[in-house]
C-alpha positions as CSV (number, residue, x, y, z in Angstrom):
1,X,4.5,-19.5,9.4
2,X,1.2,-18.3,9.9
3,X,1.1,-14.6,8.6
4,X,-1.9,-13.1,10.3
5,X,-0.4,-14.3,13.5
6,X,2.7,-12.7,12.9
7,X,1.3,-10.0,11.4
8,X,-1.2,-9.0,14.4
9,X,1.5,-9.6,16.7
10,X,3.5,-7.2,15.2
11,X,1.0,-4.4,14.6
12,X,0.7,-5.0,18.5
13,X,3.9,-4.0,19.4
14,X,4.1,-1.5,17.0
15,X,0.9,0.1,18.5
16,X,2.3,-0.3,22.0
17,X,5.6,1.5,20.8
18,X,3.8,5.1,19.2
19,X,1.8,5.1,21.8
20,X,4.8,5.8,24.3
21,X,6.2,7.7,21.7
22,X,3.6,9.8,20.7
23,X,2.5,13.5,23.2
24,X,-0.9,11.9,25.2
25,X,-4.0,13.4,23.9
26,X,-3.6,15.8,26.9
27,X,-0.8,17.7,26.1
28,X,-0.8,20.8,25.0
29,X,-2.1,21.5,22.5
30,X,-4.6,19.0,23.4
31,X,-6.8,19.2,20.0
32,X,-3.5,18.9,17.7
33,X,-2.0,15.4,19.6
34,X,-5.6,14.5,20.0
35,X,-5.9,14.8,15.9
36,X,-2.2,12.6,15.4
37,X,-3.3,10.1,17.5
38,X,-7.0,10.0,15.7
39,X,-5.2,9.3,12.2
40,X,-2.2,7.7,13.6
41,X,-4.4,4.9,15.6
42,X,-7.1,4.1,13.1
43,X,-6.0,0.8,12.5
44,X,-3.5,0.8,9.6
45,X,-1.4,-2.1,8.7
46,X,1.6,-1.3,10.0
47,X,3.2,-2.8,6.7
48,X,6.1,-0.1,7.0
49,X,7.7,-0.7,10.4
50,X,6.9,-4.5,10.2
51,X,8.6,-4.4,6.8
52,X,11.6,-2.8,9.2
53,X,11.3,-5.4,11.5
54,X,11.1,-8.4,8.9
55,X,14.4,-6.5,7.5
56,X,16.1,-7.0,10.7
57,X,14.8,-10.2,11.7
58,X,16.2,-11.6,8.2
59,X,19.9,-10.4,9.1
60,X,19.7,-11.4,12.8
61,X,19.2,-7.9,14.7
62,X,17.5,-6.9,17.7
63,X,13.9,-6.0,16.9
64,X,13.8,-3.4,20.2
65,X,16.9,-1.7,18.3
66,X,14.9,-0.5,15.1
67,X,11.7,0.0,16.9
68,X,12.1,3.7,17.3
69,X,13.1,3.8,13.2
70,X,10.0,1.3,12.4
71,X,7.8,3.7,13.9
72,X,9.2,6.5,12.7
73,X,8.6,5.3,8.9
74,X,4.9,4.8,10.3
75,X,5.0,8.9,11.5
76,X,5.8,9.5,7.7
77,X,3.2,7.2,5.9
78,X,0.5,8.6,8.4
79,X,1.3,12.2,7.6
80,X,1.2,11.3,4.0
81,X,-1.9,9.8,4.3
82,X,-3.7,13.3,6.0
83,X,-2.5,15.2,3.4
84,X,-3.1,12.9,0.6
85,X,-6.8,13.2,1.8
86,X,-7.0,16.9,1.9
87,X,-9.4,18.8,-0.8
88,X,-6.5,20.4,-2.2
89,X,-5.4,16.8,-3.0
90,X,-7.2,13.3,-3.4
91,X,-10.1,15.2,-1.4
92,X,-11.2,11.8,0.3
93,X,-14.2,11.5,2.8
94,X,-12.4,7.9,4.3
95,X,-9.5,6.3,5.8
96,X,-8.7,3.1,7.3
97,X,-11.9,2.8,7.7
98,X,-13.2,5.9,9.2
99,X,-13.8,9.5,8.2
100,X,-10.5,11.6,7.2
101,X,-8.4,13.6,9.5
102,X,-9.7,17.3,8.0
103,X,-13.5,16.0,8.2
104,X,-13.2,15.1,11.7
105,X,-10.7,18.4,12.8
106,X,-11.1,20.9,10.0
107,X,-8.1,21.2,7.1
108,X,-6.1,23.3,9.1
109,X,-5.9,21.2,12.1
110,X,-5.4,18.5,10.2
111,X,-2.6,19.8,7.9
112,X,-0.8,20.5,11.2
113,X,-1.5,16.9,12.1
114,X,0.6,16.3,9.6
115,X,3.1,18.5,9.9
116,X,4.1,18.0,13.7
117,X,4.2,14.2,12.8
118,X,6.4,14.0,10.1
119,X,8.7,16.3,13.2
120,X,7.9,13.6,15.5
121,X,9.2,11.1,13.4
122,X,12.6,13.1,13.1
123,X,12.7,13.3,16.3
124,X,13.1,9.6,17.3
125,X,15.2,9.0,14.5
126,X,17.5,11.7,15.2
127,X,17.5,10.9,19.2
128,X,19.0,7.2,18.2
129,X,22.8,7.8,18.1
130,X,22.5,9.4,21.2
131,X,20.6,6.7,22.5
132,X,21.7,4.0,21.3
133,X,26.4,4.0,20.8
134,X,26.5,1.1,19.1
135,X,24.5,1.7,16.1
136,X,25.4,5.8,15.7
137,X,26.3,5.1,11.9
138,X,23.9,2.7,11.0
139,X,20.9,5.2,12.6
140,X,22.6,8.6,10.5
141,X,22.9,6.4,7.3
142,X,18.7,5.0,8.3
143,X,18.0,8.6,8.6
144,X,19.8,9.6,5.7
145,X,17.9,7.2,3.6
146,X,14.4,8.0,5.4
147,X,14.9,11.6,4.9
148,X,15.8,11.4,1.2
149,X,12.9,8.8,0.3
150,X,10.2,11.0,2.3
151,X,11.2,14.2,0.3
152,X,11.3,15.7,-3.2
153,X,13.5,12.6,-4.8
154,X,10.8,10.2,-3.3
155,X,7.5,10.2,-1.6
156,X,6.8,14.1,-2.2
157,X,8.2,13.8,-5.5
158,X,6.2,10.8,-6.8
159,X,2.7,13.1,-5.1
160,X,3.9,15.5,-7.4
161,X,3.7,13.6,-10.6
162,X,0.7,11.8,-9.7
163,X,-1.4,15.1,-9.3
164,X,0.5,16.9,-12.5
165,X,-0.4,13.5,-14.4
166,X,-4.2,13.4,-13.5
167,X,-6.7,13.5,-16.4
168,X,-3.9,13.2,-19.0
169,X,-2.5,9.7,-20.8
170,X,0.7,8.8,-19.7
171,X,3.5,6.3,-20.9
172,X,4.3,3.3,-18.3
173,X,7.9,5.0,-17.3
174,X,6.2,7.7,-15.9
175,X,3.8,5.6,-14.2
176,X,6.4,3.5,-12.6
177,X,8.4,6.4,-11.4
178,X,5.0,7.5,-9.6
179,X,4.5,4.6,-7.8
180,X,7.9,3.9,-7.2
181,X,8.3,7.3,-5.8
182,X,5.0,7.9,-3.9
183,X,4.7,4.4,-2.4
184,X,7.7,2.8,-3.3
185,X,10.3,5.0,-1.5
186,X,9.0,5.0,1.8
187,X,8.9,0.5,1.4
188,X,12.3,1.2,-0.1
189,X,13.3,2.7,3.3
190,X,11.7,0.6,5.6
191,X,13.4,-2.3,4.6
192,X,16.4,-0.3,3.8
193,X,16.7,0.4,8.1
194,X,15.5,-2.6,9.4
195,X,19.0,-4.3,7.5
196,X,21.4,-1.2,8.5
197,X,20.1,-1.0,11.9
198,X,19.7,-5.1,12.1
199,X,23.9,-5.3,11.1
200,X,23.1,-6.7,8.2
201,X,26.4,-7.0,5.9
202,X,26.3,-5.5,1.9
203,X,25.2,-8.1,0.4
204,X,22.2,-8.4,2.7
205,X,21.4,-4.9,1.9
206,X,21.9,-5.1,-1.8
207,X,19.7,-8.4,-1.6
208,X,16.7,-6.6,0.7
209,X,16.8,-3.4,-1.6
210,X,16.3,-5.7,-4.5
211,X,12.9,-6.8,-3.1
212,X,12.1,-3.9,-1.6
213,X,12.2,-2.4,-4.8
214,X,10.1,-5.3,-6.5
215,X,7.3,-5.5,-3.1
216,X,7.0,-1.6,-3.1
217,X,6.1,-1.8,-6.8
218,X,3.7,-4.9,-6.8
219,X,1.9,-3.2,-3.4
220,X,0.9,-0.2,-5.5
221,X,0.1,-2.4,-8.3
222,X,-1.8,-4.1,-6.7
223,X,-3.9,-0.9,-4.9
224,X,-4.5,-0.1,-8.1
225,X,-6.5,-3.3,-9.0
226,X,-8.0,-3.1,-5.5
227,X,-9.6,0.5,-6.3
228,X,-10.9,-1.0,-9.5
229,X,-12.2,-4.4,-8.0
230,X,-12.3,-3.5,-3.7
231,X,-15.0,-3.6,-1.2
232,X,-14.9,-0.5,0.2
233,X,-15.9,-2.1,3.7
234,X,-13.4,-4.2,3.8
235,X,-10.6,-1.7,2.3
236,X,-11.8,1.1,4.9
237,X,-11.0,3.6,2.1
238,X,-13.0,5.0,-0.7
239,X,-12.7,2.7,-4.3
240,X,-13.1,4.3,-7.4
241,X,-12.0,7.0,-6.8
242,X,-8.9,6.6,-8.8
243,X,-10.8,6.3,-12.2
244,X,-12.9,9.5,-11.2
245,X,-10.0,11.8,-11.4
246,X,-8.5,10.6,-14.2
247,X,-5.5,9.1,-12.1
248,X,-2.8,6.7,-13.4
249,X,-2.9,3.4,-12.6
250,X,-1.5,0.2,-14.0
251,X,-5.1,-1.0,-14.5
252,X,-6.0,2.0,-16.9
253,X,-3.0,1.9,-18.7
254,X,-2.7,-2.1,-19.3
255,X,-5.6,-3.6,-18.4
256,X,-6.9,-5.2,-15.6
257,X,-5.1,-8.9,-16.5
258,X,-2.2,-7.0,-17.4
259,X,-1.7,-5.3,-14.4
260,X,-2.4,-8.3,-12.4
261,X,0.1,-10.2,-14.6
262,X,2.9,-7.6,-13.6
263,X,1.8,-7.5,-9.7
264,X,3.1,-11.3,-10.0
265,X,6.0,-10.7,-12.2
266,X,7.2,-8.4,-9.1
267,X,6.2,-10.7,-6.4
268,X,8.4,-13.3,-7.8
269,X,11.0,-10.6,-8.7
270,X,11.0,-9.8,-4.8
271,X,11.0,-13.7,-3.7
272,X,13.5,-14.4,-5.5
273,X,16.3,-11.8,-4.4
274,X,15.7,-13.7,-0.7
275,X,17.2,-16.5,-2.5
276,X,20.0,-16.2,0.0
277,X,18.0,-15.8,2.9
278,X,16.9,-18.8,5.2
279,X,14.3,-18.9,7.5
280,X,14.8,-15.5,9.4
281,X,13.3,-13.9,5.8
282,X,10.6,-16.0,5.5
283,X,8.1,-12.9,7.3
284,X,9.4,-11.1,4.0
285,X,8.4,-13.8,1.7
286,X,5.2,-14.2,2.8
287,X,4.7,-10.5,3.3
288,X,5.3,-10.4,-0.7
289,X,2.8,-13.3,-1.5
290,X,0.3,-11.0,0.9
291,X,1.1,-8.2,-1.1
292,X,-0.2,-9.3,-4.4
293,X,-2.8,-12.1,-3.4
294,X,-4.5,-9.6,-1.9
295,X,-5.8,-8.1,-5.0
296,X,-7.4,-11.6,-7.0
């Protein structure tokens, strides 16, 4: 498998998909949709919903099915990116490559960015029972899990921590529990709904949560080493910026070899719980090598 391939060709469907989802830059009010679909199309990954899709592919579901959830999932990251950028935040001048969401459309506009697409993103999950019989409680358990790893026990929760812990030493627990939390959940999730939605059995989904678990915590890892040792041109995001306010990262607190020691430890953690998987998981295994390889 050639992951770039796949990769592009997913971040192509994926695009195609919010685009129909999303309000056109014309609706009213036109400066609000016109700021979503500035920080919602500036070229991100996609890793989220094509973890989803991965997910479902690996237990033999109908991509189509997930797509509204996969792009749902990329509604939340996106609004957690605007807001992570805010001054009263990580106060950062670039994302993906361009200039932030509030230093394009002001704080204001851009904290309502943020707002009205987390709603968007509820509102294609919640519209997927009605739309779609067959899957009614695998979509309410998705949601369920998406709506509990976006909140206070996950993604909003681990922010938390992470800004309470700036500038101040903390033990590796705590650490984990922030990137577990703040970028961990929302992987978590992803992967989480692309089984549920895909029909994958229990064991499938006790399998994919294992990696998900051990992917969402090498990808941060391995951000960290990135913000130490990243070309910011190629990134598309400020680097260093970490270090400057004092935040905690696995490089800071072990070392740079350390941390890239455990980035590894994790990717083969999450290959390995696909042990049971054939070919239809091999997107997820080389999403994990990608993952990690990404930051030597």
């Amino acid at each position: 498998m050639e992951l770039n391939r796949y990769l592009k060709d997913r971040q192509q469907i994926i695009d195609a998909a919010l685009d129909q989802y999303l309000p056109a830059e014309d609706t009213l009010p036109v400066r609000l949709h016109q700021a979503m679909r500035y920080s919602m199309f500036a070229g991100g990954k996609r890793l989220r919903p094509i973890l989803a899709l991965a997910a479902c592919d690996a237990v033999g579901g109908d991509l189509m099915t997930v797509m509204p959830a996969a792009c749902a999932l990329e509604m939340i990251h996106t609004y957690s990116l605007i807001h992570d950028d805010l001054p009263a935040m990580d106060d950062d001048d670039f994302r993906r490559g361009r200039e932030t969401c509030h230093k394009v459309y002001g704080e204001a506009l851009a904290i309502l960015a943020g707002d009205a697409l987390l709603t968007e993103a509820f509102v294609l999950l919640g519209g997927m029972a009605a739309e779609q019989p067959k899957i009614v409680d695998s979509s309410r358990k998705a949601l369920h899990i998406i709506a509990r790893c976006a909140g206070s026990r996950g993604m909003v929760g681990g922010q938390v921590v992470d800004m309470d812990s700036e500038g101040k030493e903390i033990d590796l627990p705590t650490l984990e529990y922030i990137h577990t939390h703040k970028t961990g959940a929302l992987i978590l999730a992803s992967v989480q709904t692309g089984c549920l939605i895909g029909g994958g059995d229990d064991k499938a989904f006790d399998a994919l949560t294992r990696y998900a678990e051990a992917a969402g915590l090498a990808f941060q890892v391995a951000d960290d080493i990135l913000d130490v040792v990243g070309d910011q041109a190629l990134l598309g995001k400020d680097v260093g910026s970490d270090e400057a306010r004092g935040k905690a990262t696995y490089p800071a607190l072990l070392g740079l070899s350390e941390a890239r020691q455990r980035a590894l430890e994790l990717r083969d953690m999450a290959l390995d719980s696909l042990s049971g998987f054939g070919e239809t998981a091999e997107p997820l295994r080389q999403i994990a090598h990608y993952v990690v390889d990404r930051s030597f």
